[in-house]
TIPA-234139 format. One record per atom (N, C-alpha, C): residue number from 0; atom name; residue in one letter; x, y, z. Coordinates in Angstrom, 1 decimal, decimal comma, padded with zeros to 4 digits. Layout:
REM TIPA-234139
PT     n   atom   res       px       py       pz
PT   NUM     CA     a        X        Y        Z
...
REM end
This chain:
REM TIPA-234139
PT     n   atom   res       px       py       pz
PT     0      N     x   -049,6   -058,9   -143,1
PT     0     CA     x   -050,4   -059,0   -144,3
PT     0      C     x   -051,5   -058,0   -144,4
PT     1      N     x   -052,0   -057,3   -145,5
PT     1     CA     x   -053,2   -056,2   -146,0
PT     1      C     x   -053,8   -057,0   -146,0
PT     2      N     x   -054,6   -057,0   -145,4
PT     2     CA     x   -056,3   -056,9   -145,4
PT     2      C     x   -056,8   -056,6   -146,5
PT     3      N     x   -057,9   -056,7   -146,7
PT     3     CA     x   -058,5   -056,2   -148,5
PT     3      C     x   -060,2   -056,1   -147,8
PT     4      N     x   -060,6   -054,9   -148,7
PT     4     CA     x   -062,1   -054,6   -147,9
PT     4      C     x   -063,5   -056,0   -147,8
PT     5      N     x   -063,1   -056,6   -148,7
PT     5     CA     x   -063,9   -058,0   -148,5
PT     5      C     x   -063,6   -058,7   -147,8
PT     6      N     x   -062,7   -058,7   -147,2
PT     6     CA     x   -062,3   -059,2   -145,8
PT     6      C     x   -063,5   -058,8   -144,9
PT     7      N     x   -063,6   -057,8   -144,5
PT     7     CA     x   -064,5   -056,8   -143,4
PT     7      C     x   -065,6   -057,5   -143,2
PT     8      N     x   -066,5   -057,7   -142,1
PT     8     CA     x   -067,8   -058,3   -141,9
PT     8      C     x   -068,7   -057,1   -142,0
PT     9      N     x   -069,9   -057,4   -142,1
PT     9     CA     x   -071,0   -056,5   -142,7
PT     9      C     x   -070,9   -055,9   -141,2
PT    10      N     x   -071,5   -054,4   -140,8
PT    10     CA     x   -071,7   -054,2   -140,1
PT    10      C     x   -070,4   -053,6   -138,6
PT    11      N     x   -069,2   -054,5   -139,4
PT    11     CA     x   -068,3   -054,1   -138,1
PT    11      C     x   -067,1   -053,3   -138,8
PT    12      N     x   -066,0   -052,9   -138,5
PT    12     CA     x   -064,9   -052,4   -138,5
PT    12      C     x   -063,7   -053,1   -138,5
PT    13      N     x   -062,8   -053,2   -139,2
PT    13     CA     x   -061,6   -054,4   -139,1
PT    13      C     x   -060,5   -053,6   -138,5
PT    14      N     x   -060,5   -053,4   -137,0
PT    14     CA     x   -059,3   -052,7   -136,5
PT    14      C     x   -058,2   -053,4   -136,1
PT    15      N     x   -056,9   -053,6   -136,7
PT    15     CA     x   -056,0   -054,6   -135,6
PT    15      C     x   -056,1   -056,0   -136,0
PT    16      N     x   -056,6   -056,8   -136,8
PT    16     CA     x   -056,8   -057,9   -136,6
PT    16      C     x   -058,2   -058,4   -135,9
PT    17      N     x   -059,0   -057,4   -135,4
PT    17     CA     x   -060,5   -057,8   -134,4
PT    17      C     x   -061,4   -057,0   -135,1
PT    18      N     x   -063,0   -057,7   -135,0
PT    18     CA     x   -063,9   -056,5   -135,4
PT    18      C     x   -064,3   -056,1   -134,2
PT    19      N     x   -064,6   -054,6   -134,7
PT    19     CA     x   -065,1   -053,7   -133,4
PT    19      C     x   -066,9   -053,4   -134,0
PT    20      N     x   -067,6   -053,4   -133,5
PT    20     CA     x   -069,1   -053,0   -134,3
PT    20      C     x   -069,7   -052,0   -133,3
PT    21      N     x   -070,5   -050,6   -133,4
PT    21     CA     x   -070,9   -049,8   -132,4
PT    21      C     x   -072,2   -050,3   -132,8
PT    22      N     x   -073,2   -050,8   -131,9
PT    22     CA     x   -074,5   -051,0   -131,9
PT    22      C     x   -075,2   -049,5   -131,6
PT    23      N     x   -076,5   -050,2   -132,2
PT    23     CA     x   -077,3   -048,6   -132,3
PT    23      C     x   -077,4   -047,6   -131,3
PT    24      N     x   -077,7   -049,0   -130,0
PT    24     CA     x   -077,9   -047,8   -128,5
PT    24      C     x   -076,8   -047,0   -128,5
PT    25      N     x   -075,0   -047,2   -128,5
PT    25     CA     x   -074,3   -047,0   -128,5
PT    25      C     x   -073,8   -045,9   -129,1
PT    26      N     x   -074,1   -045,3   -130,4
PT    26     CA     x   -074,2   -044,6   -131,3
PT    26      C     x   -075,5   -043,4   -131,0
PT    27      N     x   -076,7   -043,8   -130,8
PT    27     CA     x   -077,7   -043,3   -130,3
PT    27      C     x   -077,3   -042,4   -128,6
PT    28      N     x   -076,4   -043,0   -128,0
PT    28     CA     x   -075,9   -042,2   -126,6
PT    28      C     x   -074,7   -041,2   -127,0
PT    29      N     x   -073,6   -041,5   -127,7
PT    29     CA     x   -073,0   -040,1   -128,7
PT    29      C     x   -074,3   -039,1   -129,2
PT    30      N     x   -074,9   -039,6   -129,6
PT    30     CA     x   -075,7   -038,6   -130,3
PT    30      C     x   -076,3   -037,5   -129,1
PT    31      N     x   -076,9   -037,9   -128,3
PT    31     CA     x   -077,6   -037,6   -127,4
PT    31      C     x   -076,6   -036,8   -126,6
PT    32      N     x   -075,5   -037,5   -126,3
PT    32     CA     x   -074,3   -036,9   -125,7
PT    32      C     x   -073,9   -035,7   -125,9
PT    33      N     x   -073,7   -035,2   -127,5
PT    33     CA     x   -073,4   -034,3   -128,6
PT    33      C     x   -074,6   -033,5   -128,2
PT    34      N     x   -075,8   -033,4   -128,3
PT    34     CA     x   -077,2   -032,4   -128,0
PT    34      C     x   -076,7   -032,0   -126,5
PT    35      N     x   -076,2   -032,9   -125,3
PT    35     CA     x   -076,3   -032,5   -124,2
PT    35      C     x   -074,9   -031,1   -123,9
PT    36      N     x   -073,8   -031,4   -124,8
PT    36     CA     x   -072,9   -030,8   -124,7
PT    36      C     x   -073,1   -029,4   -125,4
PT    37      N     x   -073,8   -029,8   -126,7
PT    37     CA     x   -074,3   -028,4   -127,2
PT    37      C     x   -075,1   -027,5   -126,6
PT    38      N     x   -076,3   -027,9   -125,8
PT    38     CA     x   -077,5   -027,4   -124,7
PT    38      C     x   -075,9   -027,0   -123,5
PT    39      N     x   -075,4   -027,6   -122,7
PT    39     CA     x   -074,5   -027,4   -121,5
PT    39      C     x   -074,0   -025,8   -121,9
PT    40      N     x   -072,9   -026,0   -123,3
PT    40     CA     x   -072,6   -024,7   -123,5
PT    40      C     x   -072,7   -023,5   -124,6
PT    41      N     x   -074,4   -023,7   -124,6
PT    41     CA     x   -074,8   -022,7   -125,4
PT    41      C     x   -075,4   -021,4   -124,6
PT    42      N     x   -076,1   -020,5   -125,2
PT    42     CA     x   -076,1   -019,2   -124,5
PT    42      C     x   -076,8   -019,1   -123,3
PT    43      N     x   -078,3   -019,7   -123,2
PT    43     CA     x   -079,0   -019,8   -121,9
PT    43      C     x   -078,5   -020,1   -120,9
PT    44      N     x   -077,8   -021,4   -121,1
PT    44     CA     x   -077,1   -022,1   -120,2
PT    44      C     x   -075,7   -021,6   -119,3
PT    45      N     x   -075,1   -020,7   -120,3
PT    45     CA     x   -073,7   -020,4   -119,9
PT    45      C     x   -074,3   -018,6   -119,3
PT    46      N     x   -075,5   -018,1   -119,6
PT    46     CA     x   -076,5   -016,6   -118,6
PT    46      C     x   -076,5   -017,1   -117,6
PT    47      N     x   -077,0   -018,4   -117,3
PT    47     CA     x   -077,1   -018,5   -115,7
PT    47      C     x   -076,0   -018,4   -114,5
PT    48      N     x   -075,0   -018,9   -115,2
PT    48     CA     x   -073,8   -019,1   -114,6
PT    48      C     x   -072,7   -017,9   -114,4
PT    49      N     x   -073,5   -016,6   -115,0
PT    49     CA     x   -072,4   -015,3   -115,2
PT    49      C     x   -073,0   -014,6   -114,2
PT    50      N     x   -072,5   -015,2   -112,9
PT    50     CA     x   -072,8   -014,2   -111,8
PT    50      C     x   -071,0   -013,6   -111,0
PT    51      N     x   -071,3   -012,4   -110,2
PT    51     CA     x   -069,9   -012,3   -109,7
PT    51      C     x   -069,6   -012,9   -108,1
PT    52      N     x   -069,9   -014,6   -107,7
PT    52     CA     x   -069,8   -015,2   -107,4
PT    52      C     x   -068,8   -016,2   -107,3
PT    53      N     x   -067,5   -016,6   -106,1
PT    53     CA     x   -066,8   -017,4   -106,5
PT    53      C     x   -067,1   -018,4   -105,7
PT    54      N     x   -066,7   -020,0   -105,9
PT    54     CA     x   -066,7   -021,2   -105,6
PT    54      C     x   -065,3   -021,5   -105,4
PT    55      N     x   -065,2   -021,7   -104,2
PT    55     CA     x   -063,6   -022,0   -103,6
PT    55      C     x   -063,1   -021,4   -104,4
PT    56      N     x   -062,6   -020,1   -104,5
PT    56     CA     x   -062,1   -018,9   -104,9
PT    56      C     x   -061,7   -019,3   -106,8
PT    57      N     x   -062,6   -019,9   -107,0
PT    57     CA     x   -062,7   -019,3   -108,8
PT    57      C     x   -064,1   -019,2   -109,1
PT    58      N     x   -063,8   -018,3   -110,1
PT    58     CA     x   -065,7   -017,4   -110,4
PT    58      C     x   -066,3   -018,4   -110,8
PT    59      N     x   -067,4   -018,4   -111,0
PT    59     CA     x   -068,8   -019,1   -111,0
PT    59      C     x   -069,1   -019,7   -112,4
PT    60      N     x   -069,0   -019,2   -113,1
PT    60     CA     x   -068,7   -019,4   -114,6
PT    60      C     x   -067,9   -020,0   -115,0
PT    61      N     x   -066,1   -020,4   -114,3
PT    61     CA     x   -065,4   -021,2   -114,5
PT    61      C     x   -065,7   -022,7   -114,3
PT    62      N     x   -066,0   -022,6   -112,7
PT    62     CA     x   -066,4   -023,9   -112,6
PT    62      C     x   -067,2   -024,7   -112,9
PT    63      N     x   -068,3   -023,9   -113,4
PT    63     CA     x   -069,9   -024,9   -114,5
PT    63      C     x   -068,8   -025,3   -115,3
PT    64      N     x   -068,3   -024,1   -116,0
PT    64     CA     x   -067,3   -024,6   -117,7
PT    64      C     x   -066,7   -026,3   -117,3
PT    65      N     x   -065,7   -026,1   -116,3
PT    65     CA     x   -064,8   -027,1   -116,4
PT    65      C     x   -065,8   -028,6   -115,6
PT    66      N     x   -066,7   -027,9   -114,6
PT    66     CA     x   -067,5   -029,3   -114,1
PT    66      C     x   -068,6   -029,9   -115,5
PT    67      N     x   -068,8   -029,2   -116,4
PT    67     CA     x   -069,4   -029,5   -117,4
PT    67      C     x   -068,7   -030,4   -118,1
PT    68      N     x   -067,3   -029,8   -118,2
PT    68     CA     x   -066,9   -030,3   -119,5
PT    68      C     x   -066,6   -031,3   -118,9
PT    69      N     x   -066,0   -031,9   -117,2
PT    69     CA     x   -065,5   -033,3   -116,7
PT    69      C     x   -067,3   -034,1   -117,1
PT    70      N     x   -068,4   -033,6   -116,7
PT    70     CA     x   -069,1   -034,6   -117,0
PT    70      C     x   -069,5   -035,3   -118,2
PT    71      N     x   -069,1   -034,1   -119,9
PT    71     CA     x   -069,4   -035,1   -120,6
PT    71      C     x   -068,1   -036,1   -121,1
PT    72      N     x   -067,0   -035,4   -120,5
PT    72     CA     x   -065,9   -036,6   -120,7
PT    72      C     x   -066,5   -038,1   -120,1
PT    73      N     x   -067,1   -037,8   -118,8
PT    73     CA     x   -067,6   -039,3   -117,6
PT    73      C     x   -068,5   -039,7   -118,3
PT    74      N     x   -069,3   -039,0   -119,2
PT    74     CA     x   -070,6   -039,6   -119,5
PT    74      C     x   -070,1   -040,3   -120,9
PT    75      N     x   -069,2   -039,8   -121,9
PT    75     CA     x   -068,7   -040,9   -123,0
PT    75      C     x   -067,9   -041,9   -122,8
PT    76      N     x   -067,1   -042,0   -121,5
PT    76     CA     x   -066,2   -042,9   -121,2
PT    76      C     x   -067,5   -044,2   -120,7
PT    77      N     x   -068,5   -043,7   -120,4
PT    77     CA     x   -069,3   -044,9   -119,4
PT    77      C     x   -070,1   -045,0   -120,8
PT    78      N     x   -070,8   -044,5   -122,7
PT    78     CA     x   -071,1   -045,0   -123,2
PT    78      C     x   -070,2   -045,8   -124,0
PT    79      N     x   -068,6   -045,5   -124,1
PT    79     CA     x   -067,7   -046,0   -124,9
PT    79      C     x   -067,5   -047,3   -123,9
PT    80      N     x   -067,8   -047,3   -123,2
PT    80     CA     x   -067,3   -048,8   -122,0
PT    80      C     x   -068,2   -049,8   -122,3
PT    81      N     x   -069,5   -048,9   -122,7
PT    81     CA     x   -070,5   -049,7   -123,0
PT    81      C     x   -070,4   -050,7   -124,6
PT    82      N     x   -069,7   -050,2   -125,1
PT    82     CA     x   -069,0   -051,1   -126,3
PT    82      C     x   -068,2   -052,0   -126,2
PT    83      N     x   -067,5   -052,2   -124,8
PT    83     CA     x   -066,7   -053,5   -124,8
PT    83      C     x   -067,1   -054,7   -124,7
REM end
């Protein structure tokens, strides 16, 4: 059976049959998250790392890239957890 939007509770999401609601902190740590990922690979950040330097034989620059990018995956999995 459809659902109809007055069904929906103020504030939450009608996914599946369950409401889901993202509380502010929650929403507020994306946000923050989003600033940290834009600062990680913007220009200052990505000058320090252009050296000709390798780390367990891939260059220096690679592995900021990819250890960056694994940390803001770890850091939205541990705010998205925080919504269960």
């Amino acid at each position: 059976m459809r659902r109809r939007a007055i069904d929906k509770p103020a504030g939450g999401a009608l996914y599946w049959g369950r409401e889901e609601t993202m509380d502010r902190r929650t929403g507020q740590g994306f946000v923050a998250l989003f600033v940290l990922g834009c600062l990680l690979f913007n220009y200052p950040m990505l000058e320090l790392f252009e050296r000709p330097v390798l780390v367990a034989g891939v260059p220096l620059i690679y592995a900021y890239l990819f250890g960056a990018w694994a940390l803001l995956i770890a850091l939205g999995a541990l705010i998205a957890r925080r919504m269960e």
